[in-house]
N, C-alpha and C positions, 0 to 999 in steps of 0.2 A: 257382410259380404257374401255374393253367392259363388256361382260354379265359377263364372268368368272373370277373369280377369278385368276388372277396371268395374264390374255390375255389383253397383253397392249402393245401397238405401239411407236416407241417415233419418231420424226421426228423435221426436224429445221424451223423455220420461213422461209428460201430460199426454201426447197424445198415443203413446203405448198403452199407458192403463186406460185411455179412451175405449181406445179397438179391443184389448182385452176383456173389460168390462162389455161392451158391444157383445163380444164371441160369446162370453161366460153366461150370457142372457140368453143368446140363440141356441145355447148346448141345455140350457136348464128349461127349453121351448121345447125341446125337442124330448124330455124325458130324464136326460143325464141327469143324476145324481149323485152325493159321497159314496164311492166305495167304487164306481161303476168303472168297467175298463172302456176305453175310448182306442182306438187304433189310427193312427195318422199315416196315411200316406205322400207326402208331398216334396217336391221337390228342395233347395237350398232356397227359401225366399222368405220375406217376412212374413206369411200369414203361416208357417209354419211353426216358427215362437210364439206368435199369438193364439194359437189352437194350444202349445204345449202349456203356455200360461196361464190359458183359458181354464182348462184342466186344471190344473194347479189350485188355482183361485174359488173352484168350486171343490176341489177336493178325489175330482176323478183322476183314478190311476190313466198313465197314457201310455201307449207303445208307438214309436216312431221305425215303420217301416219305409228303409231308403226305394225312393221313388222306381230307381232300376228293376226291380226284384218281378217277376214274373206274374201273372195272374194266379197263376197255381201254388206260387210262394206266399204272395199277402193270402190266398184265399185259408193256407195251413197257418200261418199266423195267427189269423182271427180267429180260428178254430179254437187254438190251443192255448191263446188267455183267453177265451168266450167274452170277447165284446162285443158293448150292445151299440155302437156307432164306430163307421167309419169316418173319418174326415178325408177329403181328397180332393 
C-alpha cells in the first residue's frame, strides 16, 4: 500500500523475485557488490522493496532515505555511510 489511501499494488511472489532478480542484475551492472552501501531514495511504491531486496539478494548494505528529506539531507546521508550508488 502507498501514501494514499485506496493506491495499492498487488503482485505474486513469481513475479516479485522476477523484478528483483531484473534490479539485482542492473545493480551488479552497475558495479554493486557484497559489502557495498547502496542509498535509496524513493517514495512509498513498489520499486522501492524491489531496490531494498535487490540489495538484499546481492548482499549489499542499504539505506532507505524517506523521499521528503531535503537535497542537503540525502546529500549528508550519502556522505556518512559512503555509498557508492544512489537509487532514485
Amino acid at each position: 500500500e502507498g501514501n494514499e489511501p485506496g493506491d495499492s499494488t498487488k503482485i505474486t511472489y513469481r513475479e516479485l523475485l522476477h523484478k528483483v532478480s531484473q534490479f539485482a542484475n542492473v545493480l551488479r551492472s552497475q558495479g554493486v557488490k557484497k559489502g557495498d552501501r547502496v542509498s535509496i531514495y524513493l517514495p512509498m511504491i513498489l520499486e522501492l522493496v524491489i531496490a531494498m531486496l535487490a540489495c538484499a539478494r546481492i548482499g549489499a548494505l542499504h539505506s532507505v532515505v524517506f523521499a521528503g528529506f531535503s537535497a542537503d539531507s540525502l546529500c549528508e546521508r550519502i556522505l556518512d555511510c559512503g555509498c557508492s550508488l544512489l537509487i532514485t
